[in-house]
N, C-alpha and C positions, 0 to 999 in steps of 0.2 A: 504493500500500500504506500502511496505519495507521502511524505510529510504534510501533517493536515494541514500546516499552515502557509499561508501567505507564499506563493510563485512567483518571483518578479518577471522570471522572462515571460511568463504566461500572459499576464497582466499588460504586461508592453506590446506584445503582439496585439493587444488591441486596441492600440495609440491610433490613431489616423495620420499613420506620419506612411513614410517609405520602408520602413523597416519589414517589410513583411516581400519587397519586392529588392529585386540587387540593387544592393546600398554603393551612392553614390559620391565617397565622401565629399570630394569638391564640392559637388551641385548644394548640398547639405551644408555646407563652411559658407557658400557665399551668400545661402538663403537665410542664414544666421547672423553672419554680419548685415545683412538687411534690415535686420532686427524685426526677425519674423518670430516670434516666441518657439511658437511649437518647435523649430528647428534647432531653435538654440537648448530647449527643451533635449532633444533626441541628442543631439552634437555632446552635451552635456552629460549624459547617461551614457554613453559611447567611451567618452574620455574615462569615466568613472568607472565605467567595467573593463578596461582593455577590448572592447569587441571594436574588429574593421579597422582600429586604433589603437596606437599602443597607448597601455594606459597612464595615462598625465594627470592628474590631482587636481595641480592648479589649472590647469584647460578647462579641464572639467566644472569647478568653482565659477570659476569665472562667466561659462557661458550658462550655468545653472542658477548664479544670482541676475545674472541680465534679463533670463525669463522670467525669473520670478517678479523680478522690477516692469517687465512688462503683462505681469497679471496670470502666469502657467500657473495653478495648482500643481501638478505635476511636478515643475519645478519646485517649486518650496516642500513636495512631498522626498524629492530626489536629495535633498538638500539637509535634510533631514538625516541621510547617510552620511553625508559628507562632515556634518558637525558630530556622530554619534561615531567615525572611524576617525577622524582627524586628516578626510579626505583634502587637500587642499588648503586645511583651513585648521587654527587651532581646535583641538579636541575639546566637545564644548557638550555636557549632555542636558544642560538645558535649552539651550539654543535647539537643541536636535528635539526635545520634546517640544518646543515651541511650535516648530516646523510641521510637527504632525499633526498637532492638535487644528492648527490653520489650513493646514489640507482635507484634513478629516470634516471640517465644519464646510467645506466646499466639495463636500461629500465624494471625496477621493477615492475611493472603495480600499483600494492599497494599504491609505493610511491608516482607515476603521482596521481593517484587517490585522495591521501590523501593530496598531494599540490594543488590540484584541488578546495578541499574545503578550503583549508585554505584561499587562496590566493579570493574566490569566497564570503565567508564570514567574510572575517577580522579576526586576529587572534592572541594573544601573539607572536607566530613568524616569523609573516608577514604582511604587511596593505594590504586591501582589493585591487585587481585587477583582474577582469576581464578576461583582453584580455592572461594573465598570464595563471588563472584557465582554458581558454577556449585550448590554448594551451596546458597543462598537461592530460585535460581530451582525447581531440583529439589526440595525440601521444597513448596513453590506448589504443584507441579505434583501431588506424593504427596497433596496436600489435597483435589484433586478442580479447581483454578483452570485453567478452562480455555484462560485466555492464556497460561499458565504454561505449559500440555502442547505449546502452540505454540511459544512461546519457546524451551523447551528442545530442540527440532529444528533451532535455530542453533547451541545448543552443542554438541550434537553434531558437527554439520556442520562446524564451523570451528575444534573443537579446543578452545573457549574455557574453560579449568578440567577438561576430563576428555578423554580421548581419544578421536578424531576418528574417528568411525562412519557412514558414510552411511546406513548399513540402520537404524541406532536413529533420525537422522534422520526417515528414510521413514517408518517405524513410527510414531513421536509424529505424523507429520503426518495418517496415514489415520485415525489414533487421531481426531484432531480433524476431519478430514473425518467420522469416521461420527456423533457424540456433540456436538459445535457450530453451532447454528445461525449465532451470533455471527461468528463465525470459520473458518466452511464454505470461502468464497472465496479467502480470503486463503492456508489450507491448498492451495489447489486450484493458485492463480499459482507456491507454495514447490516444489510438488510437482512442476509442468513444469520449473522449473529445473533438480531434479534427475535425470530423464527427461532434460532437451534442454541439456546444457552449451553454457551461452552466455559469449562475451568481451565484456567490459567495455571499451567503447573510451575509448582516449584522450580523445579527439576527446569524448564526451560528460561526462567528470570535468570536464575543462579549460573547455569553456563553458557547462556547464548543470548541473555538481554542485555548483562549488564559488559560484560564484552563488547559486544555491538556497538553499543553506544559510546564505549571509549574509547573503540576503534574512528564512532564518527567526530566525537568530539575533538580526535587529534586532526581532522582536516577543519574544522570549526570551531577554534580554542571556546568560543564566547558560550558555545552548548555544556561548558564543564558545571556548571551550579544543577542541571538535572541530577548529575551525577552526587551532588551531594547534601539537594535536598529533597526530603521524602513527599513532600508535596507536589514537587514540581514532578519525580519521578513516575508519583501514581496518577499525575496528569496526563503524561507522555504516555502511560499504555494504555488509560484509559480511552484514548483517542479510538483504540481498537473497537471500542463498545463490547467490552467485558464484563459479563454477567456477573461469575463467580471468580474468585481467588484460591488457591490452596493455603492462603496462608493468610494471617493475621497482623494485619499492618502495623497495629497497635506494639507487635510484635519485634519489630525491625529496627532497627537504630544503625544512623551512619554516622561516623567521626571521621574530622580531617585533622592528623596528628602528621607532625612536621620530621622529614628524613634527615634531609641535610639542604643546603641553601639551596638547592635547584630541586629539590622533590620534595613529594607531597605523599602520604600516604590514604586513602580512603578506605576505610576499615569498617565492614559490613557488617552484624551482629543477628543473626538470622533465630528464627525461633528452633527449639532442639530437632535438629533430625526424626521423622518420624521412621522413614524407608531408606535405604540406601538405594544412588549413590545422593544422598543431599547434606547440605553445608553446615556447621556451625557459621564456620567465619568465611569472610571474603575479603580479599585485601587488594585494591587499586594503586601500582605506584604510578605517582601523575609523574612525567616530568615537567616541569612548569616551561621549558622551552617546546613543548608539545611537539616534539619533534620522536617519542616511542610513551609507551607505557609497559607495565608487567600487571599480569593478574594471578591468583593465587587463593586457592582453594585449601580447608580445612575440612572434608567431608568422611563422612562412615561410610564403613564398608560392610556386606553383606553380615559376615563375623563378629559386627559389633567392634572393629580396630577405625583408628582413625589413621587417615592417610592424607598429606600431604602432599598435594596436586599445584600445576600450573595450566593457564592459559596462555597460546603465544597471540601473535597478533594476528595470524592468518587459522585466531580459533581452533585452530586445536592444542586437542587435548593434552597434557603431559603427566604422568604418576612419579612422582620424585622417591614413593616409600613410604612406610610407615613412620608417625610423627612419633618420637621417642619416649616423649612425656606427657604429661597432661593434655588436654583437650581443654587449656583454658587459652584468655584471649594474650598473655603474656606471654607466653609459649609458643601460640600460633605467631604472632608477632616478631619474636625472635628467630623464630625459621625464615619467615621472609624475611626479616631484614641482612642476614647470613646469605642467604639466597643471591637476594640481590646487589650486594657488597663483592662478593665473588666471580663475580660476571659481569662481561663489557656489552653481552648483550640480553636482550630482553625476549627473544624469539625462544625462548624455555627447552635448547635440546637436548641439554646433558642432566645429568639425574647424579643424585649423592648415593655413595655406596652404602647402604648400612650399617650403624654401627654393631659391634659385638659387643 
């Protein structure tokens, strides 16, 4: 499934600009210095992505405050990135929430969209809220945006800012099954979940959710706060529209305890093993130049032994052995940290001999 939120190229492709036909950058540069907006608009987002163009900062700035000085929404929505990465311009995240809130009120769909999440996940330029995000997404959605009409069959579903409807659900999803091309499918997979409640196993959070996602956060440094807050975490799967859980949230606890000046550790506390093979512990080393990470496993074994495991970054598995001592969070901690002091790299292929 798409990440549920916010497309930019998707969204662009429905600019009324040229972009959808061979982009002609001259013809585009001189219709800009014309001081035709929409183009300085596009020229602007061009710069900004490296697309057609390599990518320039301050080009990009520049011809994206011109539009917006000639009245683009779009630009002051685009403009918005530029102050919240330090595109061109000092890194500024109020200026960047200014930007979207003034887009969004010129009913931007993009911007709604992108305060959506902000405001849904917590964020450098906003605290987490709800009834906020359920508002920006629904406004989207009253526009006619049809990732919007989709999206807001999550909030429904799960409660997020308005009260928990499975039928409004259902409805927003056929709505987009009948009126989306784009978005037919993905309606289609949302729609059996709700027809066929399925549980979420343990067993797949533990070695291949939380994996994944710090496989993606290392192409996306700014996605790392999922990873280590449990709200934002049980947002991100709730997007699946999941019934049941195997596990008890209540249950779970993450810590960010510090390695040494470039790493991070993210230490998982899982409820007891019910069945093997599942976890006590989990333990994330971030590197903060987000350039690898190591994962690592505390889980039982059919015998009732606990065993000491890695994840590499191309997900699999590794058995490093039985853990020597305790099955507490001290212990498990000190393996990893041996682990990972020993090794230049993090792709988990060699294994410790046993002690006798």
């Amino acid at each position: 499934m798409k990440k549920w939120m916010f497309l930019m190229a998707f969204f662009l492709l429905k600019m009324p600009t040229l972009q959808a036909q061979d982009v002609d950058i001259k013809a585009i540069t001189d219709s800009a210095e014309m001081g035709i907006a929409k183009y300085q608009t596009l020229l602007g987002y061009y710069y900004q992505k490296g697309r057609h163009v390599e990518k320039d900062c301050e080009a990009s700035f520049k011809w994206l405050n011109k539009a917006a000085q000639g009245g683009s929404s779009m630009a002051i929505y685009l403009l918005s990135k530029s102050y919240q990465e330090g595109c061109g311009v000092e890194k500024d995240n109020k200026k960047a929430l200014d930007c979207l809130h003034k887009a969004a009120a010129d009913s931007i769909t993009m911007a709604l969209m992108d305060l959506g999440e902000h405001y849904l996940y917590g964020s450098e330029l906003v605290k987490r809220d709800w009834e906020k995000s359920a508002l920006m997404v629904f406004q989207a959605a009253s526009l006619g945006e049809e990732y919007a009409q989709l999206t807001s069959a999550l909030y429904h579903f799960n409660a997020w800012g308005t009260e928990k409807s499975v039928e409004k659900a259902r409805e927003c999803l056929q709505e987009v099954m009948e009126k989306s091309e784009d978005y037919k499918e993905t309606a289609q997979r949302l729609l059996k979940n709700l027809a066929v409640p399925d549980t979420f196993r343990l067993y797949e959070f533990e070695f291949k959710t939380l994996p994944r996602l710090l496989r993606e956060a290392k192409k996306k440094a700014q996605n790392e706060y999922i990873l280590t807050d449990l709200i934002s975490l049980k947002a991100y799967l709730d997007q699946y529209i999941i019934s049941h859980y195997e596990w008890d949230w209540n249950e779970v606890a993450v810590e960010r305890l510090p390695l040494d000046a470039d790493r991070d550790i993210f230490l998982y506390t899982m409820p007891d093993p019910k069945e093997p093979p599942l976890c006590k512990y989990m333990a994330a080393i971030w590197d903060k130049t987000y350039t690898r990470f190591a994962y690592f496993t505390l889980e039982k074994s059919t015998g009732g032994a606990w065993f000491f495991c890695g994840v590499s970054e191309k997900l699999s598995h590794v058995n490093y052995g039985k853990a020597k001592k305790d099955a507490s969070k001290a212990d498990f901690l000190e393996l990893v940290k041996g682990k990972v002091d020993k090794t230049d790299s993090y792709e988990a292929k060699t294994t410790y001999p046993e002690k006798k």
